[in-house]
PDB file of the backbone (N, CA, C, O) and the ligand in Angstrom, with CONECT records:
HET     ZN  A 101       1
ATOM      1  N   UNK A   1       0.817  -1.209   0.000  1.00  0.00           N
ATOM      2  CA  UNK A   1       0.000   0.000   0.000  1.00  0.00           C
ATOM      3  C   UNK A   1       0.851   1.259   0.000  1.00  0.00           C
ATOM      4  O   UNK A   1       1.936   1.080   0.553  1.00  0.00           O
ATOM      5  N   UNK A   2       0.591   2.844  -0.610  1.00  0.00           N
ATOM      6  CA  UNK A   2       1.030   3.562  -0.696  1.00  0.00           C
ATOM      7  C   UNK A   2       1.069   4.501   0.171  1.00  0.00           C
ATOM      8  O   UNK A   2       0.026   5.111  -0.063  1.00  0.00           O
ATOM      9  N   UNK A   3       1.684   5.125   1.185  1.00  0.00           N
ATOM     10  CA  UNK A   3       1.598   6.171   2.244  1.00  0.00           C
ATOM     11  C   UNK A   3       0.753   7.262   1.436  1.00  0.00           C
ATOM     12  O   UNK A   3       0.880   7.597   0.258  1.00  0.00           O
ATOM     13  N   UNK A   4       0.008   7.643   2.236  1.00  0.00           N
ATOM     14  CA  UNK A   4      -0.762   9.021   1.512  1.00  0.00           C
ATOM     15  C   UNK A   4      -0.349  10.340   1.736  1.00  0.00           C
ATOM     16  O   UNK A   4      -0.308  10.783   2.884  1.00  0.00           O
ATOM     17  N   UNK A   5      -0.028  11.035   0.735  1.00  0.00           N
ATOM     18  CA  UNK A   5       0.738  12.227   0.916  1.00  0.00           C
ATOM     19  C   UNK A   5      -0.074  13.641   0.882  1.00  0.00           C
ATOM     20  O   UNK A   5      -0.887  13.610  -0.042  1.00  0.00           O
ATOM     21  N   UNK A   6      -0.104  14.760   1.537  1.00  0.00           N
ATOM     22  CA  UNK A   6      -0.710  15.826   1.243  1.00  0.00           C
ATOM     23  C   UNK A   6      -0.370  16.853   0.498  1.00  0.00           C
ATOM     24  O   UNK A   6       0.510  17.580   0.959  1.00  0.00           O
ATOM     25  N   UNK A   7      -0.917  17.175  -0.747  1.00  0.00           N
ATOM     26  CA  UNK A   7      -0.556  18.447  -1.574  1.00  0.00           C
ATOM     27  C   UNK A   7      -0.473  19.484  -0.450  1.00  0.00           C
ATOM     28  O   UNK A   7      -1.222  19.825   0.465  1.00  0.00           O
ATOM     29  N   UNK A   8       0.864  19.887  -0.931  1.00  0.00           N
ATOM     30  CA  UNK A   8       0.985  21.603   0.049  1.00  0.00           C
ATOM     31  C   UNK A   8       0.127  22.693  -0.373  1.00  0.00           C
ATOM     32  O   UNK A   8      -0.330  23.580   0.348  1.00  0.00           O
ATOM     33  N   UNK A   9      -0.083  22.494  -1.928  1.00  0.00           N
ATOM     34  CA  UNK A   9      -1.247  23.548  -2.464  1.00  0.00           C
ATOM     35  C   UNK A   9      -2.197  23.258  -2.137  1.00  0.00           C
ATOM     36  O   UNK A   9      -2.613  24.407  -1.993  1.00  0.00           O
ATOM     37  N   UNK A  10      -3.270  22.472  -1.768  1.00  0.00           N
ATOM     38  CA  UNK A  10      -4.453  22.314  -1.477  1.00  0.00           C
ATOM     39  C   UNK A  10      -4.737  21.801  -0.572  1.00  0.00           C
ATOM     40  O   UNK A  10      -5.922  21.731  -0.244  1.00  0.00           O
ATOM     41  N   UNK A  11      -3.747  21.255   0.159  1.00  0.00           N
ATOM     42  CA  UNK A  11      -4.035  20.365   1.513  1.00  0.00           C
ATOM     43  C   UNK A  11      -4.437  19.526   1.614  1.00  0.00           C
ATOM     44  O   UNK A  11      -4.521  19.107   2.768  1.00  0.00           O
ATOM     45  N   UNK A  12      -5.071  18.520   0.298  1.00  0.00           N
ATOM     46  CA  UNK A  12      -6.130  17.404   0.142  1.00  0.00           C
ATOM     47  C   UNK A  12      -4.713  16.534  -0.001  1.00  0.00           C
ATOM     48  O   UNK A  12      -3.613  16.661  -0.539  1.00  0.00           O
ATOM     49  N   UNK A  13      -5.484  15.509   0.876  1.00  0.00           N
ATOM     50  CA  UNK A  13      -4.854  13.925   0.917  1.00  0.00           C
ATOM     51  C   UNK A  13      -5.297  13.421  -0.168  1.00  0.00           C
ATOM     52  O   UNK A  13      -6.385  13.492  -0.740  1.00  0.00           O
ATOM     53  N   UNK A  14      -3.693  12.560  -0.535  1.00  0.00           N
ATOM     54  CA  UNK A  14      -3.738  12.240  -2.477  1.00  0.00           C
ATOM     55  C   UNK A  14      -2.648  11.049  -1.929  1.00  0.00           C
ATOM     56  O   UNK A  14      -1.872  11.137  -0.977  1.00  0.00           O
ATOM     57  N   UNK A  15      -2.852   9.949  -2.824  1.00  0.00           N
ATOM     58  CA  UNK A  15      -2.278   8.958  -3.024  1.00  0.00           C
ATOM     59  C   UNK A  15      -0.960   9.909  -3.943  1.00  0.00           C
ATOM     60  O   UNK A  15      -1.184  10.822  -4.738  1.00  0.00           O
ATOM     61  N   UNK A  16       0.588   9.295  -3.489  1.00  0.00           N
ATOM     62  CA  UNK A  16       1.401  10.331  -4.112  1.00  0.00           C
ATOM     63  C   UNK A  16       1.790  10.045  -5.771  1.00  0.00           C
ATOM     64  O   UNK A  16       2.331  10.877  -6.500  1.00  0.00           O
ATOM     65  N   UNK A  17       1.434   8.855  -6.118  1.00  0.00           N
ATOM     66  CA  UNK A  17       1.142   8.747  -7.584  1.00  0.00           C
ATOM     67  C   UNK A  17       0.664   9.659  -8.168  1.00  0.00           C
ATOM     68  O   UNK A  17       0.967   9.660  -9.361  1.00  0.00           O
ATOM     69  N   UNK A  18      -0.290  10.867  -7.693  1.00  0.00           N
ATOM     70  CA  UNK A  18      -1.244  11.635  -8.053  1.00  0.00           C
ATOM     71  C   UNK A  18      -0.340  13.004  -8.173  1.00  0.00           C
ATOM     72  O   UNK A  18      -0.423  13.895  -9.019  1.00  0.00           O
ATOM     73  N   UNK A  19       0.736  12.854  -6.819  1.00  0.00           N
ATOM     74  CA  UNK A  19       1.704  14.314  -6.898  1.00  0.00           C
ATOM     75  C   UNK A  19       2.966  14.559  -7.521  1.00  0.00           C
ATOM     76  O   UNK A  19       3.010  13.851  -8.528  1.00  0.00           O
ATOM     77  N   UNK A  20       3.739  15.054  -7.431  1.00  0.00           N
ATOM     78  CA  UNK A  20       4.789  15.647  -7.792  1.00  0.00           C
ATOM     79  C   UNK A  20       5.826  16.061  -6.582  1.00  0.00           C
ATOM     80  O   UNK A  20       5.672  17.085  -5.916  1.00  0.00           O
ATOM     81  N   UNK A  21       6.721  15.284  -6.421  1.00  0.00           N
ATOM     82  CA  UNK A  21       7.259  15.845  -5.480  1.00  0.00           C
ATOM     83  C   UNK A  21       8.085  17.263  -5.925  1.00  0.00           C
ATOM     84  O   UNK A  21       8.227  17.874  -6.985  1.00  0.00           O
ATOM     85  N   UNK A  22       8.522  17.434  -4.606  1.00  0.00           N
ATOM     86  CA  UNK A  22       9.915  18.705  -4.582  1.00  0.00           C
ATOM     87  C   UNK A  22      10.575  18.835  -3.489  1.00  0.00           C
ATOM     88  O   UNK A  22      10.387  18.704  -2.280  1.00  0.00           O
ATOM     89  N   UNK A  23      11.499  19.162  -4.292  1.00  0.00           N
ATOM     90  CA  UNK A  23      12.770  18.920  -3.686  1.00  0.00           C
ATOM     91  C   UNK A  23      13.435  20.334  -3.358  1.00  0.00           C
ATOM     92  O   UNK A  23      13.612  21.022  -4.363  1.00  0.00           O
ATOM     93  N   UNK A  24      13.909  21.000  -1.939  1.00  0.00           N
ATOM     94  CA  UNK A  24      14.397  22.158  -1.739  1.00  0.00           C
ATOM     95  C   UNK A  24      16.054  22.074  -1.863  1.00  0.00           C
ATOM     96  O   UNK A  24      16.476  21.304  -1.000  1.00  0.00           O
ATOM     97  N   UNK A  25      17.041  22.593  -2.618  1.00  0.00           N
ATOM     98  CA  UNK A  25      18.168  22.181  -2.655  1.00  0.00           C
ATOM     99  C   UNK A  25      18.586  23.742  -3.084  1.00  0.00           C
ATOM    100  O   UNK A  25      18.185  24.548  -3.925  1.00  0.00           O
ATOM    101  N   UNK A  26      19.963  23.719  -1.686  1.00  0.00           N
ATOM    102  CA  UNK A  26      20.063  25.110  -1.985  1.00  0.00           C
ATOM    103  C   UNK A  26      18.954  26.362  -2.414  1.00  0.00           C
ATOM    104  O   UNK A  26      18.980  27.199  -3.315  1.00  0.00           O
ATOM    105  N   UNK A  27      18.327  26.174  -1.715  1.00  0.00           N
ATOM    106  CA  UNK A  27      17.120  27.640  -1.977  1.00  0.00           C
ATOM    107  C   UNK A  27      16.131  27.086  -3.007  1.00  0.00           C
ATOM    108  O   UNK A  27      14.930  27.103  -2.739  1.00  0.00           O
ATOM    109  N   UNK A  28      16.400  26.788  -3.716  1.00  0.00           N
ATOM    110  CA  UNK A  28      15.977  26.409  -4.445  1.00  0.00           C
ATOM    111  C   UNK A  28      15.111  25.203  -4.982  1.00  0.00           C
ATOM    112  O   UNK A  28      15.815  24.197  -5.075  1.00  0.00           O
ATOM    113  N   UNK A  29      13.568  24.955  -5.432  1.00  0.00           N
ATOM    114  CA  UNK A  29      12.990  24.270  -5.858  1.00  0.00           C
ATOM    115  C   UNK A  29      13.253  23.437  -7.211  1.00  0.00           C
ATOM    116  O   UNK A  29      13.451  23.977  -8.300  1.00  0.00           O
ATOM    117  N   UNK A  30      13.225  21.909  -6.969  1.00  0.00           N
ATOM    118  CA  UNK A  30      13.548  21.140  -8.373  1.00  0.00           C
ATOM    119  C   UNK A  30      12.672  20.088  -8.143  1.00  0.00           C
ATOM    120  O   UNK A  30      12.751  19.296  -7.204  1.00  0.00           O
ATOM    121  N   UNK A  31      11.640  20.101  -9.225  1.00  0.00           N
ATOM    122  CA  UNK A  31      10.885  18.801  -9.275  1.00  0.00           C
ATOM    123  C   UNK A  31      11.991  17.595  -9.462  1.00  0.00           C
ATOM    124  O   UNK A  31      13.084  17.645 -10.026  1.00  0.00           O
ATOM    125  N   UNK A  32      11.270  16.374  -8.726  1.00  0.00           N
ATOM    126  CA  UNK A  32      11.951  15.688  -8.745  1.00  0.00           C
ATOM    127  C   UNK A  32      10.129  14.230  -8.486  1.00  0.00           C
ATOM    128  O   UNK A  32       9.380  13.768  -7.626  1.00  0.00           O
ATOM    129  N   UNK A  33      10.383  14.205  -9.773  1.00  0.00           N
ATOM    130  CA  UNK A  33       9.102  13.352 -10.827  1.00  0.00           C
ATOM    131  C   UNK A  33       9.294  11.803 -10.274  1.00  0.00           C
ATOM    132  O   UNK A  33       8.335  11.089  -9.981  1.00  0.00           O
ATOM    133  N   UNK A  34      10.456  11.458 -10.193  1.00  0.00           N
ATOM    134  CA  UNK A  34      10.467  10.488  -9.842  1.00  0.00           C
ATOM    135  C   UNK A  34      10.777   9.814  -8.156  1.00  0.00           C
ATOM    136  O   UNK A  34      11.141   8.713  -7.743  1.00  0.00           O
ATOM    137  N   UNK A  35      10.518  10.751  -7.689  1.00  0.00           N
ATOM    138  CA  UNK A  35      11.053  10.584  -5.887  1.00  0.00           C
ATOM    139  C   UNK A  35      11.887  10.203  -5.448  1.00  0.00           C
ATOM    140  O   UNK A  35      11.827   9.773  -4.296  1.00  0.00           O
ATOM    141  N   UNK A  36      13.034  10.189  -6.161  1.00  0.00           N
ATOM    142  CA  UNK A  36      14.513   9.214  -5.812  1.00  0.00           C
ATOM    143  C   UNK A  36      15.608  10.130  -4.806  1.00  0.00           C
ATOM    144  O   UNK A  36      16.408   9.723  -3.963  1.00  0.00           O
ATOM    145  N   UNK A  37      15.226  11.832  -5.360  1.00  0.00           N
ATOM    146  CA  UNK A  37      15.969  12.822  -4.541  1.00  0.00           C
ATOM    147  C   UNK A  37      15.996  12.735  -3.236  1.00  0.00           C
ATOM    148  O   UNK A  37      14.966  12.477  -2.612  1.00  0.00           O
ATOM    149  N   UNK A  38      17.346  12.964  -2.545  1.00  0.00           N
ATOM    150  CA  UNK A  38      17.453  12.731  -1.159  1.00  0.00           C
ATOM    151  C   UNK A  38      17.334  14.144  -0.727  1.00  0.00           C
ATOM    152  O   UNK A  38      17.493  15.076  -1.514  1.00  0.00           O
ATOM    153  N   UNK A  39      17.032  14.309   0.631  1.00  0.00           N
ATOM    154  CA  UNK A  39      16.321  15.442   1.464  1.00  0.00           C
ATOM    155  C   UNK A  39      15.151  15.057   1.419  1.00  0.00           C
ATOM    156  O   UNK A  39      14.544  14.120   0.901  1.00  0.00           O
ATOM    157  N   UNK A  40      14.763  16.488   2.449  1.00  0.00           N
ATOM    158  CA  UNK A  40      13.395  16.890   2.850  1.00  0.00           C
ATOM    159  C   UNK A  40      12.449  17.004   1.332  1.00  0.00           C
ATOM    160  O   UNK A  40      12.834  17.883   0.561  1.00  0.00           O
ATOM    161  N   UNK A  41      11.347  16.230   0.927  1.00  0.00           N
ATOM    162  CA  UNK A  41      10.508  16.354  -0.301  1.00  0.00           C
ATOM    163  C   UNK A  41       9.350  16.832   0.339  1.00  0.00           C
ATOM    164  O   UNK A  41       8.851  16.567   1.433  1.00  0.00           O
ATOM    165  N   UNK A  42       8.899  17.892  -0.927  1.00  0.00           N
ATOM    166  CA  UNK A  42       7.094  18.195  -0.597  1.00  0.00           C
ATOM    167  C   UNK A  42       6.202  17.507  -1.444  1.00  0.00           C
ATOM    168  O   UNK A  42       6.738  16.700  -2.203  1.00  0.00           O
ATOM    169  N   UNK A  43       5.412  17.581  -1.487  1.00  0.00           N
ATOM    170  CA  UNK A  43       4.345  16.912  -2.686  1.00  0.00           C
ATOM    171  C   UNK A  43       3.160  17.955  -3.220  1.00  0.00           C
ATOM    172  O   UNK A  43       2.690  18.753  -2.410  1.00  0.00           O
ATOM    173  N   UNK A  44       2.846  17.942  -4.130  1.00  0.00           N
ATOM    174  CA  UNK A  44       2.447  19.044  -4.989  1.00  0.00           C
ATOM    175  C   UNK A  44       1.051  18.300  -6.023  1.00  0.00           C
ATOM    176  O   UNK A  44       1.179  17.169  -6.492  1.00  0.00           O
ATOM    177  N   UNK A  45       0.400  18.729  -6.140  1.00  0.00           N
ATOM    178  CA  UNK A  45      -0.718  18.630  -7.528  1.00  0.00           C
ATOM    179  C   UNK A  45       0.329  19.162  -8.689  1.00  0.00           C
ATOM    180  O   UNK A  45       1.343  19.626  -8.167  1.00  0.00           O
ATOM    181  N   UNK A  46       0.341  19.211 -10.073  1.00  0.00           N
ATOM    182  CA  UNK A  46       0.403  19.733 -10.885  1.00  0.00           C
ATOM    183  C   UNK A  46       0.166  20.949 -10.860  1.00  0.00           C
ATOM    184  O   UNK A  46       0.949  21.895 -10.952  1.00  0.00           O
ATOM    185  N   UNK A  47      -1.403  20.920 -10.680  1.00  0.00           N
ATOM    186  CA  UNK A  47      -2.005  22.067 -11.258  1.00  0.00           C
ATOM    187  C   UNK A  47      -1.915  23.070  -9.816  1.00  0.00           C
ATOM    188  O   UNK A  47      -2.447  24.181  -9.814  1.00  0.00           O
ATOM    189  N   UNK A  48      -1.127  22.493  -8.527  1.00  0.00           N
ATOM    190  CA  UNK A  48      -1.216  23.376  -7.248  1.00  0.00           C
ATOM    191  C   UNK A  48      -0.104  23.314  -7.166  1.00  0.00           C
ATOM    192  O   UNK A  48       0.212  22.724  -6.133  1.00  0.00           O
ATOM    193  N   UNK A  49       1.349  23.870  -8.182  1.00  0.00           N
ATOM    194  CA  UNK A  49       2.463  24.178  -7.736  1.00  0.00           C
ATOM    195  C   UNK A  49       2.651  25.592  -7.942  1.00  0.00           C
ATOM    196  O   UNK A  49       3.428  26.289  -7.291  1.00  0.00           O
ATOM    197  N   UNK A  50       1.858  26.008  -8.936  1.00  0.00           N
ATOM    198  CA  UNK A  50       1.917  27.706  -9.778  1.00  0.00           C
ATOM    199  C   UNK A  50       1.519  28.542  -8.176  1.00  0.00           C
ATOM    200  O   UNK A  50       2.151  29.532  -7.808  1.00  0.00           O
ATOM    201  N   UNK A  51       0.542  28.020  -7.481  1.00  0.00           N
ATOM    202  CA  UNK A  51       0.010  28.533  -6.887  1.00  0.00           C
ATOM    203  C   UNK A  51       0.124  28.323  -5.451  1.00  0.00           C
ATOM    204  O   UNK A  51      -0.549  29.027  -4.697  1.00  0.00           O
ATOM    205  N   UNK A  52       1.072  27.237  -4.896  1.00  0.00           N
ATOM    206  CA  UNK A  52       1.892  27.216  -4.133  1.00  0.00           C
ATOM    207  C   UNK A  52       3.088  27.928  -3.660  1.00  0.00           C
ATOM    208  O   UNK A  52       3.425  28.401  -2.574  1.00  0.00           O
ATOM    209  N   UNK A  53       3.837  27.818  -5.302  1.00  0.00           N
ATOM    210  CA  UNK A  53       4.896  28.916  -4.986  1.00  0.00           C
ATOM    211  C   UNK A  53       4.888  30.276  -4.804  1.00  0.00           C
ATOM    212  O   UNK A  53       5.729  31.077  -4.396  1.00  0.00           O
ATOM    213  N   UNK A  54       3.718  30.368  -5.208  1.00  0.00           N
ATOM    214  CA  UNK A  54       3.350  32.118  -4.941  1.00  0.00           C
ATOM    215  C   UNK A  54       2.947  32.726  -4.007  1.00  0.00           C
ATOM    216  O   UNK A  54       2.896  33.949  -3.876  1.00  0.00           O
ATOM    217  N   UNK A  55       2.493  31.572  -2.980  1.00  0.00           N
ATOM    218  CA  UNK A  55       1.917  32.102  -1.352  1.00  0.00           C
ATOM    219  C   UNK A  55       3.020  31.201  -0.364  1.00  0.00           C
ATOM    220  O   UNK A  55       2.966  31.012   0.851  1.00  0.00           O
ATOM    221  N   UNK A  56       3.990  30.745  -1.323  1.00  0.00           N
ATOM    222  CA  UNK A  56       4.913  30.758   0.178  1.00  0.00           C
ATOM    223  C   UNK A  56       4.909  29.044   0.547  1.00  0.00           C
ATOM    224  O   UNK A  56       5.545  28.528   1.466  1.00  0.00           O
ATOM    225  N   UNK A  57       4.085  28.389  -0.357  1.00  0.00           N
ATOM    226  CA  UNK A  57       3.738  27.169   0.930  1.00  0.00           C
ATOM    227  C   UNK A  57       5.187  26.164   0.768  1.00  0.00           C
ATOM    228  O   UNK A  57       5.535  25.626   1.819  1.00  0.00           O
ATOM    229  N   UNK A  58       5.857  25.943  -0.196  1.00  0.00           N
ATOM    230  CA  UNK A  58       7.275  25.282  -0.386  1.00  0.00           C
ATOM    231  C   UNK A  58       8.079  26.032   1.268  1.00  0.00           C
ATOM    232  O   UNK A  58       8.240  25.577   2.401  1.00  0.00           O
ATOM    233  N   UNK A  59       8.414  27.373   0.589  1.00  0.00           N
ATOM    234  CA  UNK A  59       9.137  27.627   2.232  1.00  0.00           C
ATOM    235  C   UNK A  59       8.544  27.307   3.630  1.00  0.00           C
ATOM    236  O   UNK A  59       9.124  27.464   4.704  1.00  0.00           O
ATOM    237  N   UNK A  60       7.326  26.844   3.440  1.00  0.00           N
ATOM    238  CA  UNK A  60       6.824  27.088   4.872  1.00  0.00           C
ATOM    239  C   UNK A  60       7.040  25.199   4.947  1.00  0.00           C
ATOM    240  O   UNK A  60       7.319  24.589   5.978  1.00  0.00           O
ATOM    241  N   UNK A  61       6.860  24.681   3.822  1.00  0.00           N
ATOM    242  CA  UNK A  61       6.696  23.371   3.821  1.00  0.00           C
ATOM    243  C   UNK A  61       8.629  22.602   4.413  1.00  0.00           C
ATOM    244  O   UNK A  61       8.852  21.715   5.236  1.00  0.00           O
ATOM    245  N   UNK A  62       9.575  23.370   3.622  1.00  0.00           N
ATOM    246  CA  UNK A  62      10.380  23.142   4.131  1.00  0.00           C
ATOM    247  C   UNK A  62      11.259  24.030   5.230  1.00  0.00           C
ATOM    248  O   UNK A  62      12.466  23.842   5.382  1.00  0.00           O
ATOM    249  N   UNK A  63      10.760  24.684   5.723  1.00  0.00           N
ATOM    250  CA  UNK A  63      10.975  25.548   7.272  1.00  0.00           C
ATOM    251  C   UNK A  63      12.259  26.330   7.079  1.00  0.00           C
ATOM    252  O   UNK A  63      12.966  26.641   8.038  1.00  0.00           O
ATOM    253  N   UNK A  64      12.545  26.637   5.850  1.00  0.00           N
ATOM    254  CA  UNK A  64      14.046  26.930   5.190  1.00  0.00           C
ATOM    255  C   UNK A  64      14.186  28.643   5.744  1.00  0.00           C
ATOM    256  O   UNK A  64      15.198  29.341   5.809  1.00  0.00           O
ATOM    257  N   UNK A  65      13.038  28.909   6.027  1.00  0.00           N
ATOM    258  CA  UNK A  65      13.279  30.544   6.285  1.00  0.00           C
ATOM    259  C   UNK A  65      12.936  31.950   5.330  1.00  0.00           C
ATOM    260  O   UNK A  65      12.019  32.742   5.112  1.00  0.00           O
ATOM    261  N   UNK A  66      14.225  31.687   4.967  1.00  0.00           N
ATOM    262  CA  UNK A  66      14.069  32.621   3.359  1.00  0.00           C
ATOM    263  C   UNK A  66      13.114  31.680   2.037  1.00  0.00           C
ATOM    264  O   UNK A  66      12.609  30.563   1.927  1.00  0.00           O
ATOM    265  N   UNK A  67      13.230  32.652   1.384  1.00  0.00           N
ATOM    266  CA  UNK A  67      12.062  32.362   0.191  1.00  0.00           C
ATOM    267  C   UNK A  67      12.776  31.099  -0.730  1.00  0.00           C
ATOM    268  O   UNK A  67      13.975  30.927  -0.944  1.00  0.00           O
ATOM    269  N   UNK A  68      11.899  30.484  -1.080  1.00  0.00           N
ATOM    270  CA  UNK A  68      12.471  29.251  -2.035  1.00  0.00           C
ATOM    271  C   UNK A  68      12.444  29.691  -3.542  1.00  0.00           C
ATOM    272  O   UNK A  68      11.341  29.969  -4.012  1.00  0.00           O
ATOM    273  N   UNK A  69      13.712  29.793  -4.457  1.00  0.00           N
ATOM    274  CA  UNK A  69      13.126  30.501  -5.678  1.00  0.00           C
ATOM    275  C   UNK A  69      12.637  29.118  -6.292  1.00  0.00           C
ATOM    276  O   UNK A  69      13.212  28.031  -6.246  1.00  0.00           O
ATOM    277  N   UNK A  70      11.651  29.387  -6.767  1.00  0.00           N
ATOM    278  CA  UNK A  70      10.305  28.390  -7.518  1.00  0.00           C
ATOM    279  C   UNK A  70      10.996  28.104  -9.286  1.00  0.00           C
ATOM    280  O   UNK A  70      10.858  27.039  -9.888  1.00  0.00           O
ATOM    281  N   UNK A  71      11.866  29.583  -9.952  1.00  0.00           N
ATOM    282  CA  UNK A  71      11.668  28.931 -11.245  1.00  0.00           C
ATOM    283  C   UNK A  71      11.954  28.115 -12.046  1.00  0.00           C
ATOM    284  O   UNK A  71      11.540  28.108 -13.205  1.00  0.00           O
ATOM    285  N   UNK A  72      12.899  27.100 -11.422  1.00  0.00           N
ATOM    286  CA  UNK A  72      13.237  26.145 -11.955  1.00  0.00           C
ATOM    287  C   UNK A  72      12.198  24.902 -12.179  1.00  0.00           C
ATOM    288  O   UNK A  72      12.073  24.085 -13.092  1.00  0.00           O
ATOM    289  N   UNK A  73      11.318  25.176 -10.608  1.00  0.00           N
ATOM    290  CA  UNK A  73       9.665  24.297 -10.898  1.00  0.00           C
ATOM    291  C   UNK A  73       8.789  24.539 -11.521  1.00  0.00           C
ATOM    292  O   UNK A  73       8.169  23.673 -12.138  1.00  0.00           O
ATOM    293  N   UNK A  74       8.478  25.832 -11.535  1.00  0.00           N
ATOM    294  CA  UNK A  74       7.626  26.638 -12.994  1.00  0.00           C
ATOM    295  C   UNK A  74       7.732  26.240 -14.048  1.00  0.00           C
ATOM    296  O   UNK A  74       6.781  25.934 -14.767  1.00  0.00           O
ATOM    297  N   UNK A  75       9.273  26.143 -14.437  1.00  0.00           N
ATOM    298  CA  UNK A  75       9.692  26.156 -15.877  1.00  0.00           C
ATOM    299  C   UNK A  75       9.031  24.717 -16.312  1.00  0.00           C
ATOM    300  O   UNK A  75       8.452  24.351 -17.335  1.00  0.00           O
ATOM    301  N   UNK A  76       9.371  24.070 -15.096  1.00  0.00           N
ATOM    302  CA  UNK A  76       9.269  22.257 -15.166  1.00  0.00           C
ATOM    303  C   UNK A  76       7.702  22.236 -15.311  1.00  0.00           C
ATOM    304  O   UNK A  76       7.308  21.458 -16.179  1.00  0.00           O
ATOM    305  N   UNK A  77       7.066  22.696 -14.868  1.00  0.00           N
ATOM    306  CA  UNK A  77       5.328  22.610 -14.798  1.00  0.00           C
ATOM    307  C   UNK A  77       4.906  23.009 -15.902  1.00  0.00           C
ATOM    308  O   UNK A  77       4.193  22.286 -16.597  1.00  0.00           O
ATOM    309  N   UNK A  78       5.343  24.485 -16.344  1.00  0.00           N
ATOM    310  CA  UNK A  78       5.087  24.877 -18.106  1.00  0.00           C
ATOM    311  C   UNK A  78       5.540  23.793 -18.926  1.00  0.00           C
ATOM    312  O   UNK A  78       5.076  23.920 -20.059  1.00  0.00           O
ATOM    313  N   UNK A  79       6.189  22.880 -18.816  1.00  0.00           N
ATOM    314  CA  UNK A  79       6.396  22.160 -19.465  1.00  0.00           C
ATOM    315  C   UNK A  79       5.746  21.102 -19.852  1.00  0.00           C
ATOM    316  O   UNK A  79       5.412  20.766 -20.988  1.00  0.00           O
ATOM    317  N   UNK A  80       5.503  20.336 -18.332  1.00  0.00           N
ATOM    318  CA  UNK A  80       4.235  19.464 -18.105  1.00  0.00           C
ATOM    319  C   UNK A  80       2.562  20.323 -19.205  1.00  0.00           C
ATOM    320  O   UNK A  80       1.750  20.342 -20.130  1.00  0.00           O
ATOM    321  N   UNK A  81       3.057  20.746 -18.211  1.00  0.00           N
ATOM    322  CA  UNK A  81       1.436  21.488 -18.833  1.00  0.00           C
ATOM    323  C   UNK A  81       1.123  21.841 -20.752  1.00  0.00           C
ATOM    324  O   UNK A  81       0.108  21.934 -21.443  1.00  0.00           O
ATOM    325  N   UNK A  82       2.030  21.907 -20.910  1.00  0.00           N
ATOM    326  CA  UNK A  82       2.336  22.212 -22.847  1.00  0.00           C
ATOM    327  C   UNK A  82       2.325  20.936 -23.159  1.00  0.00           C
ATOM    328  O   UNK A  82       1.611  20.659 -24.123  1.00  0.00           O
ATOM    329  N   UNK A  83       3.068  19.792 -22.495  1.00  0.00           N
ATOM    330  CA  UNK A  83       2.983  18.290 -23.011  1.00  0.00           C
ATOM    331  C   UNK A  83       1.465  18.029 -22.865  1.00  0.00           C
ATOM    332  O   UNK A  83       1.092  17.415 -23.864  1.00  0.00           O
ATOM    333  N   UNK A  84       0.651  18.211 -22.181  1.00  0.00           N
ATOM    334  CA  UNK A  84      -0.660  17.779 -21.780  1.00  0.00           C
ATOM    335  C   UNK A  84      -1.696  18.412 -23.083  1.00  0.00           C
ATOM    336  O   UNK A  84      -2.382  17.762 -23.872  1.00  0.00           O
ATOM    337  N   UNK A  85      -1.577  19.452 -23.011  1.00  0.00           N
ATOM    338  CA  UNK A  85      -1.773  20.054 -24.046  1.00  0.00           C
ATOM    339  C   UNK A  85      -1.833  19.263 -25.682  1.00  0.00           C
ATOM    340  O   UNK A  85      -2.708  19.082 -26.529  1.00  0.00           O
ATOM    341  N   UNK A  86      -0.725  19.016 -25.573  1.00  0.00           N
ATOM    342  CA  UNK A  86      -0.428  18.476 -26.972  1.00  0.00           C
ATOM    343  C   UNK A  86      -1.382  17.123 -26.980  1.00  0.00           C
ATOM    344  O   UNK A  86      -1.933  16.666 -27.982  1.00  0.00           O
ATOM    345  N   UNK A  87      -1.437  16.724 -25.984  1.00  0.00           N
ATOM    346  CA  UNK A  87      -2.363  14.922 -25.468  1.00  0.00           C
ATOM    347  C   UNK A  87      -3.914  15.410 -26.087  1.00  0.00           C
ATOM    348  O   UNK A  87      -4.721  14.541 -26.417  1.00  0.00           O
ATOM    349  N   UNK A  88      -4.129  16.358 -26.167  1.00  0.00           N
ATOM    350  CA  UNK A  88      -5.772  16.430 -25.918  1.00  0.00           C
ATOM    351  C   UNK A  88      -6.038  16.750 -27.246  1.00  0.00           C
ATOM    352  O   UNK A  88      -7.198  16.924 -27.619  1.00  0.00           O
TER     353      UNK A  88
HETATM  354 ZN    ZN A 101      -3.348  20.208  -4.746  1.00  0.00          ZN2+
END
């Protein structure tokens, strides 16, 4: 059975198949799709990372203090999100 993980964007309990982790490394946010990254991981919706990183919940999720810069996860989500796109 799968531990159930909570999106930091929405707070809803999600089987983590469903999320996205992340990974805080050096300040900084890096999806990490496949969960293999070592450290502290958050777990994310897709569609609740845009909007995570913008109210803070990564830093608060990893207690880091200062601000987590997000755009390396953005970039990664625009990406996702344009592939999905192309699916439909
Ligand atoms: Zn969510």
């Amino acid at each position: 059975m799968n531990p159930i993980r909570s999106c930091i964007g929405c707070r809803k309990r999600e089987n983590p198949t469903m999320l996205l982790r992340v990974v805080c490394v050096e300040g900084k946010l890096f999806p990490d799709p496949r969960a293999i990254a070592p450290g502290r991981g958050a777990w994310v919706h897709q569609k609740c990372a845009g909007k995570a990183v913008e109210h803070g919940s990564f830093t608060r999720a990893y207690r880091c203090g200062a601000q987590c810069d997000g755009s390396e996860l953005l970039h990664y989500i625009n990406e996702m999100d344009a592939k999905d796109m192309k699916l439909k």
